[in-house]
N, C-alpha and C positions, 0 to 999 in steps of 0.2 A: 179508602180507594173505592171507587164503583165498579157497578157491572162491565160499563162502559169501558173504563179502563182496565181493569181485568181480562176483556175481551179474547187478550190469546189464548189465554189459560183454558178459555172455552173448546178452542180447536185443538190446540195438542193437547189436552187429556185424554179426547175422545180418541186422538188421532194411537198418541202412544198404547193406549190400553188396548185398541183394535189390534193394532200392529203385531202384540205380543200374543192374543188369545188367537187371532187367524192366521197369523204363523203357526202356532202351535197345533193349530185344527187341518192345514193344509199339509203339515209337516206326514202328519198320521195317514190321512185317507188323500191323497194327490187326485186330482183328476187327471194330472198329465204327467209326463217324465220329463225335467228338463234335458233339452239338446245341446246344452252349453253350463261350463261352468257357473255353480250356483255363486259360490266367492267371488268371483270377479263383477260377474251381472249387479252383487248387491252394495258391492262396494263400488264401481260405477253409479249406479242407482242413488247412492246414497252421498256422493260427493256431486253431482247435479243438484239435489234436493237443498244440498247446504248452501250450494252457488246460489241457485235461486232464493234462497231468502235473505241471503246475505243481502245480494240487491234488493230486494222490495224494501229491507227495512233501511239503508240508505235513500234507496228513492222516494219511496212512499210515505214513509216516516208516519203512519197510521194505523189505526185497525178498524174493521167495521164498525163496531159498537161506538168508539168515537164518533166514527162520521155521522151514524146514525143521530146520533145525541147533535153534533154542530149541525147535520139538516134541518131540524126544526127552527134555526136562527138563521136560516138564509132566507127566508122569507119564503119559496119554493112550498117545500113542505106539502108534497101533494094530497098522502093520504092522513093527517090532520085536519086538512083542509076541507074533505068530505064528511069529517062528523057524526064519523060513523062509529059503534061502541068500541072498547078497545079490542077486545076480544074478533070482533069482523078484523077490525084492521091488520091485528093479528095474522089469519089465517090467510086472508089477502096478501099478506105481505110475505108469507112463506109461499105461496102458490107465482108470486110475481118473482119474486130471487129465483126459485127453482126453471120458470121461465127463461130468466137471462141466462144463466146456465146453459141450460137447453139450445138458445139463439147462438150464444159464444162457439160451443162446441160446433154447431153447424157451419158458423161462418169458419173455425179454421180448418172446414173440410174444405171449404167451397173458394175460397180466396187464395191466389197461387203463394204471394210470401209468406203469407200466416200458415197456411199446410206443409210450407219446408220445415218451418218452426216446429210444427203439431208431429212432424215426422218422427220426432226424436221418441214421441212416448209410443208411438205406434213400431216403429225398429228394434223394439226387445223381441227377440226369437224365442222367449218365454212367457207366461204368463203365470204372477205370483202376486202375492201381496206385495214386495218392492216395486211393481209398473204402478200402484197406485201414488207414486213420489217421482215418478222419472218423467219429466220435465228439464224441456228447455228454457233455462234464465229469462227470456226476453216473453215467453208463452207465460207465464207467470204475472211478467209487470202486465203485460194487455189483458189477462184475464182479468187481474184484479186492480189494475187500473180503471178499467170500465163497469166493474161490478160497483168499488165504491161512489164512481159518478151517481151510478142508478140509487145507489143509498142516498148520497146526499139530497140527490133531487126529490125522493118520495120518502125520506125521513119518518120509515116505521119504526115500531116501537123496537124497543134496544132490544128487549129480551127474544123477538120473533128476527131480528138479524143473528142475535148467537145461541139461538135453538138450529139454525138453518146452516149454522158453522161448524155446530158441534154435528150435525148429523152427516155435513157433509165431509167431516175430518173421520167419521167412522166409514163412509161410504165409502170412501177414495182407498180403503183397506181392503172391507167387504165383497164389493163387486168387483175387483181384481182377484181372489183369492182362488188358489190351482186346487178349488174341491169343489165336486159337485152338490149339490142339495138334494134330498128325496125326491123324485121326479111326480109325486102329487103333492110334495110341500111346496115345486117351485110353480106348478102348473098356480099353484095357488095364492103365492107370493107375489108374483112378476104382476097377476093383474092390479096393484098398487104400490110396486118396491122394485128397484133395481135388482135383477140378484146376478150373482157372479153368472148362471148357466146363460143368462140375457147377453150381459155384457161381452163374454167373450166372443159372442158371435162379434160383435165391432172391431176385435183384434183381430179378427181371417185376416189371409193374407190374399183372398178371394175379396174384391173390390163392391162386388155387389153384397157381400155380406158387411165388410167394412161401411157402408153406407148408410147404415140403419143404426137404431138403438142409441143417440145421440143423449137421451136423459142422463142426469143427473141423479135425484132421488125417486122422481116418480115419471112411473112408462106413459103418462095421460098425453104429455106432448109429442113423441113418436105415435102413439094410435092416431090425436088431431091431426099432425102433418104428413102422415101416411108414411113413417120412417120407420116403425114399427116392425121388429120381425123377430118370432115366437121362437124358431128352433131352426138351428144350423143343420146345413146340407150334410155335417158329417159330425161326428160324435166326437168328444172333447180330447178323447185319447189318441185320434185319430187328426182333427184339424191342425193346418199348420198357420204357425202365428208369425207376423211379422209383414213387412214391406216387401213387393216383389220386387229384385232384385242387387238386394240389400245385402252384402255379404256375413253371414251370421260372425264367422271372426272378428271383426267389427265393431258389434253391435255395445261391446263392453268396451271400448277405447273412448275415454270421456272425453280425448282432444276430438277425436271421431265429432262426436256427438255434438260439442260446441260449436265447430264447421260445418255442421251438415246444413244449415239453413242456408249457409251462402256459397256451398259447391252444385256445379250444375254435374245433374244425371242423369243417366237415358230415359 
């Protein structure tokens, strides 16, 4: 079997092994107190998560690494085509995925059906390593519906798509996780790495702070597109998370969740 086909094993490995040491690290030192039952939130969280891949592997019936591998036989094949050593194409090719990334998350700020959609992971009244899984089914196929587009079309090398998988199945752990970092580890970290004390700023339920910090793996395209923002208006134990208006009882009802793209609210 290849790398290629191997492909998912790349993402949940990193995904499950994150999951289990930064629960265990947030479990100890919290940044925050949950406001709402942890049991329900995670079993909510966690039956979204299974929705969502249920469909993709129905729908999409793929993984990146394939596609990567069938882009170079579409004739497309952009970054091949430049002839550049393997090793550029390489880091190009993680620097360009972590871009789309970046453009995704923006557009489902900025687009009104895709943000009813995106609601769903920003509506957790907590912040823990399970938001890094709480997704909406349909926010799922659009992400990765259009991520593997951009694969097939610039068909880089297999192993710089599931280096970009595995790190982003640890991130999606990571930078959600309710503990903070040394405050001169993060000062120091953030100027090349998401880190949780970053990210959560995008969880306020303060709109202009929601507005920022769109990365992915690295903070470069928030500093570029001026999205960028260092330190929340208020301290982690203190910030409140979630949707304005969104009633926290709620927030763990999975029917809830699956409707919320297509109920209108004030």
């Amino acid at each position: 079997m290849s790398a290629a086909e191997q492909g998912p094993w790349w993402y949940w490995a990193p995904f499950l092994g994150a999951f289990a040491v930064i629960g265990f690290w947030e479990t100890f030192v919290p940044a925050r107190a949950s406001p709402v039952s942890t049991p329900r939130r995670w079993a909510a969280n966690a039956i979204l998560l299974a929705v969502a891949n249920a469909l993709q592997v129905v729908l999409l019936r793929t993984g990146s690494g394939a596609v990567a591998v069938a882009g170079e036989g579409l004739g497309i094949a952009l970054l091949p085509r430049t002839q550049l050593p393997v090793a550029a194409q390489w880091a190009i090719a993680i620097l360009i995925l972590d871009l789309v990334r970046y453009l995704q998350h923006l557009l489902v700020h900025k687009v009104g059906f895709l943000w009813r959609i995106h609601q769903v992971h920003h509506s957790d009244p907590h912040y823990d390593v399970s938001t890094g899984v709480r997704f909406h089914p349909f926010e799922g196929l659009f992400l990765n519906g259009s991520y593997l587009l951009v694969i097939a079309v610039l068909a880089p090398p297999v192993f710089a798509v599931l280096s970009v998988e595995a790190a982003a199945g640890f991130q999606s752990m990571f930078a959600h996780a309710n503990a903070d970092l040394p405050a001169r580890l993060n000062r120091l970290l953030r100027r090349f790495w998401i880190t949780p004390n970053l990210h959560r700023i995008h969880h306020s339920i303060d709109p202009s702070e929601q507005n920022t910090n769109f990365g992915m793996l690295f903070p470069v395209w928030d500093l570029i597109f001026g999205t960028f923002r260092a330190d929340s208006r208020l301290p982690a134990a203190a910030m409140e998370i979630g949707i304005q208006g969104f009633a926290v009882e709620r927030a763990s009802n999975v029917f809830t969740l699956l409707a919320m793209p297509f109920r209108r609210r004030a």
